[in-house]
C-alpha positions in Angstrom: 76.7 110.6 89.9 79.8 108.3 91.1 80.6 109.0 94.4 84.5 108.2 95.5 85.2 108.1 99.6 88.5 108.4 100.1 89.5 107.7 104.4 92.9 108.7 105.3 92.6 109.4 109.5 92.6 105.5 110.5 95.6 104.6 112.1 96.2 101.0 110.6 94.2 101.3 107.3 93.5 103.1 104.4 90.4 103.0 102.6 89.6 104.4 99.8 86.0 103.7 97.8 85.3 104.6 94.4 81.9 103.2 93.4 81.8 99.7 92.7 85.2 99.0 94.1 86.5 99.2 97.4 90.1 99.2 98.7 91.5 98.5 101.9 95.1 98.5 102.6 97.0 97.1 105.8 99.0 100.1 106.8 101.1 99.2 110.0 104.5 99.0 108.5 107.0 97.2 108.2 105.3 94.0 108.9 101.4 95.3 108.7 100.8 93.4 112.2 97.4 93.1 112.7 97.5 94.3 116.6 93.9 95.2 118.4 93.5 98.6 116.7 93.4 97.1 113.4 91.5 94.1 113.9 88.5 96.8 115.5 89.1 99.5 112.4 88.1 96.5 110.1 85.5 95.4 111.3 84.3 98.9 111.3 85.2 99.9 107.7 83.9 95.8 106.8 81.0 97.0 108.5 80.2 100.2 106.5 80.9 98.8 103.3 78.6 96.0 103.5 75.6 98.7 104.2 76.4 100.5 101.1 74.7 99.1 97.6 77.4 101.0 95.4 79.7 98.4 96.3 80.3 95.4 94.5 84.1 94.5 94.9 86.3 94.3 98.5 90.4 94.2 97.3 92.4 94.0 100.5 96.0 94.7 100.2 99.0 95.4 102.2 101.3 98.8 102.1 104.8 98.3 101.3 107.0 95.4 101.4 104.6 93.1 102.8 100.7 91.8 103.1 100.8 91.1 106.7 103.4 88.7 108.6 99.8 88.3 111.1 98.7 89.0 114.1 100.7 90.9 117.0 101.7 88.0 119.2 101.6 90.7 122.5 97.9 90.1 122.3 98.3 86.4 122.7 99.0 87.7 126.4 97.0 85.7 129.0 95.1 88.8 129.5 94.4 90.0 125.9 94.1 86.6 124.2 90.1 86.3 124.8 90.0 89.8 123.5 92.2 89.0 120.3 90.6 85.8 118.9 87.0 87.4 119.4 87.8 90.7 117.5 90.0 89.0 114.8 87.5 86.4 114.4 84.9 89.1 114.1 86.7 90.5 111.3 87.2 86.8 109.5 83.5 86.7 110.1 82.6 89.6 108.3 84.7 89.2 105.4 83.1 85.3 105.4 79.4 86.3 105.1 80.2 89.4 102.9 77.9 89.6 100.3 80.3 91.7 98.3 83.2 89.8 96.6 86.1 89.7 98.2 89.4 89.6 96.7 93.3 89.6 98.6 96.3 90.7 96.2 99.1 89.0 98.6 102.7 90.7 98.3 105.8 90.0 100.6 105.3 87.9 103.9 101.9 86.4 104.5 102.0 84.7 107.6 99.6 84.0 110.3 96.9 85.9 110.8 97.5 87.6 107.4 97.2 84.2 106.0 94.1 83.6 107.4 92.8 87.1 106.2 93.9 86.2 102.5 92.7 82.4 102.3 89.1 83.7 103.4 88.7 85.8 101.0 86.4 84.9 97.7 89.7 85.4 94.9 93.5 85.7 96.4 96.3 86.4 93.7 99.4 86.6 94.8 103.1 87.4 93.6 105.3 84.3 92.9 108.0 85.3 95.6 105.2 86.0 98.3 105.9 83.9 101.3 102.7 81.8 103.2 102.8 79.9 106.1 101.2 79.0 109.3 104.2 79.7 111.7 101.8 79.2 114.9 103.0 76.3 116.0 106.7 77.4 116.3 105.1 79.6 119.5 103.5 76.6 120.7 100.1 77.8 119.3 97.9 77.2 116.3 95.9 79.2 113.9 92.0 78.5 114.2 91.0 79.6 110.8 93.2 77.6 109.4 92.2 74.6 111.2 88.7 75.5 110.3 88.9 76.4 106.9 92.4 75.4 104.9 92.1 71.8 104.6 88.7 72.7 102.1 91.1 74.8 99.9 94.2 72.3 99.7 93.1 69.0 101.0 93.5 67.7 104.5 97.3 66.4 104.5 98.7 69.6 102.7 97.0 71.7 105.5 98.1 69.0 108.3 101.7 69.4 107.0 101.3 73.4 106.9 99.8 73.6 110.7 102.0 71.4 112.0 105.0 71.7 110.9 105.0 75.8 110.4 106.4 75.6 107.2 107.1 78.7 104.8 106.2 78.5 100.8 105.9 80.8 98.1 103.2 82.2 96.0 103.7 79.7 93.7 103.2 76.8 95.3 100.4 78.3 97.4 98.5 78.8 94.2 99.6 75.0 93.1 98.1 73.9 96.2 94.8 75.9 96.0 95.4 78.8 98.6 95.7 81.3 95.7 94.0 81.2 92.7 97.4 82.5 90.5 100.4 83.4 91.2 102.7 86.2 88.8 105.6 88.0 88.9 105.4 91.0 91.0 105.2 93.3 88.4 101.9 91.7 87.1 99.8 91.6 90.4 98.0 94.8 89.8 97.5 94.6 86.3 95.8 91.0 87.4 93.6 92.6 90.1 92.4 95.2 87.6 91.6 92.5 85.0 89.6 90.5 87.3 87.9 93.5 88.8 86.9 94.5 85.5 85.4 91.0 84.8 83.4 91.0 87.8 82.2 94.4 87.4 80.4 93.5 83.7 78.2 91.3 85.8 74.6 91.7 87.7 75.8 92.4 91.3 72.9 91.5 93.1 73.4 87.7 90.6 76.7 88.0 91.8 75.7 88.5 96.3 73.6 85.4 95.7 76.0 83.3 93.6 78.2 83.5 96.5 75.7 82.5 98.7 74.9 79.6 97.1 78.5 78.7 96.4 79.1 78.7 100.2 75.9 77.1 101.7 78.0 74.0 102.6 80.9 75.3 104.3 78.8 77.8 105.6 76.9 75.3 107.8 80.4 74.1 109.4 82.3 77.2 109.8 80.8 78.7 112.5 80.8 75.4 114.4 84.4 74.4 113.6 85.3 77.9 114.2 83.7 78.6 117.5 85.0 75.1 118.6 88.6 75.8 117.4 88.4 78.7 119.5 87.4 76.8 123.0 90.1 74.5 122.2 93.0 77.7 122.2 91.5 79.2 125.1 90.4 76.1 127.4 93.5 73.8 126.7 96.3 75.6 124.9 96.4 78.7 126.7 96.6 76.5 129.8 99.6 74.8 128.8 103.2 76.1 129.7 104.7 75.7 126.3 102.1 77.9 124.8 103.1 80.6 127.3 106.6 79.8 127.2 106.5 80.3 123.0 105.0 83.8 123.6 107.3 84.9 126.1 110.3 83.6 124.1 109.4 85.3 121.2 108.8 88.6 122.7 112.0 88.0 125.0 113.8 87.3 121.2 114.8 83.8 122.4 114.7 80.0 121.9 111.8 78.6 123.7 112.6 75.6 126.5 109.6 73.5 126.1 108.4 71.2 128.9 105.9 69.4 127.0 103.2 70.5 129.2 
């Protein structure tokens, strides 16, 4: 008998489970910010669904206009940062080694933190008039994943010009560049998703856990590392600097930054 799980009493996600697929949708509207409370409810949900061998296929989505512009920049406070980066990276983590396969369907603003959720995932399709980017360093900050994992998808001077320079594109040139693998007009993303979900679920899942094993042993021996080493950097020398705290504090303050190059 097909069991379907349906959980509606999380604050910042629904999930819903119907036996091989399950669904997780960003629900923190308008923006779907990934603040503390969600980062913690998925890892939790991440955490269930792994331990259940009904599973096969992980869609993460975003609830209404937008996938996620990323993660709350409150908790890039002095006194929440440490915090932040350990449970968001625990989520990136989790989705990483997941032995299910993972797909994003990316709508709206994908920015961030959201970006980094998406581009770690196994499949990402996304609409044409989604817009990516890496806006980090406009706060005087940077985004670790990406520094860890982008320049494997789209080559290291495409991912130099995104982190540095902050820049905003569509879906279609993200799936040009390799951060998606298709972009289509809105209309079309959820038929997509289905079709690919249906492929996947015609196969052996237990050829499919170990096919993405193998497919990952390379980058799996350097993630951690460049991960866990992009992550000293933020908190050791970044978070030390004075433009990094003045980018936060302008932001929240809804200002220009002054920078002091220090």
């Amino acid at each position: 008998m097909v069991s379907t799980f349906v959980e509606s009493d999380l604050a910042r996600l629904m999930v819903a489970i119907t036996p091989p697929v399950a669904r997780i949708v960003l629900r923190h509207t308008p923006l779907n910010i990934i603040d503390i409370p969600m980062m913690e409810e998925l890892a939790q949900v991440l955490g269930e669904i792994e331990l259940r061998s009904d599973v096969t296929v992980v869609v993460l989505s975003g609830e209404g206009k937008v996938f996620s512009a990323g993660v709350d920049v409150a908790a890039h406070a002095p006194d929440k940062v440490e915090t932040m980066l350990l449970k968001f990276h625990a989520v990136v983590r989790a989705l990483v080694t997941s032995k299910k396969v993972t797909i994003a369907a990316v709508h709206g603003h994908c920015l961030g933190g959201g970006a980094e959720l998406a581009l770690v995932c196994d499949m990402v399709y996304t609409t044409s008039s989604a817009q990516w980017g890496f806006p980090e360093i406009k706060l005087a900050c940077y985004p670790p994943v990406a520094c860890t994992a982008l320049a494997a998808l789209v080559g290291q001077k495409r991912a130099a010009e995104l982190i540095l320079t902050g820049r905003t594109i569509c879906g279609t040139e993200a799936a040009a560049m390799g951060l998606a693998n298709r972009a289509v007009p809105d209309e079309e993303l959820e038929c997509t998703l289905d079709l690919t979900v249906r492929d996947l679920l015609k196969l052996s899942p237990a050829a499919l856990a170990i096919a993405k094993k193998a497919d990952y042993a390379w980058d799996a021996m350097h993630f951690d590392k460049g991960l866990a080493r992009a992550e000293k950097i933020y908190l050791e020398e970044l978070m030390k600097t004075a433009d990094a705290q003045e980018g936060i504090r302008a932001f929240i303050e809804k200002r220009e930054p002054t920078w002091a190059g220090k």
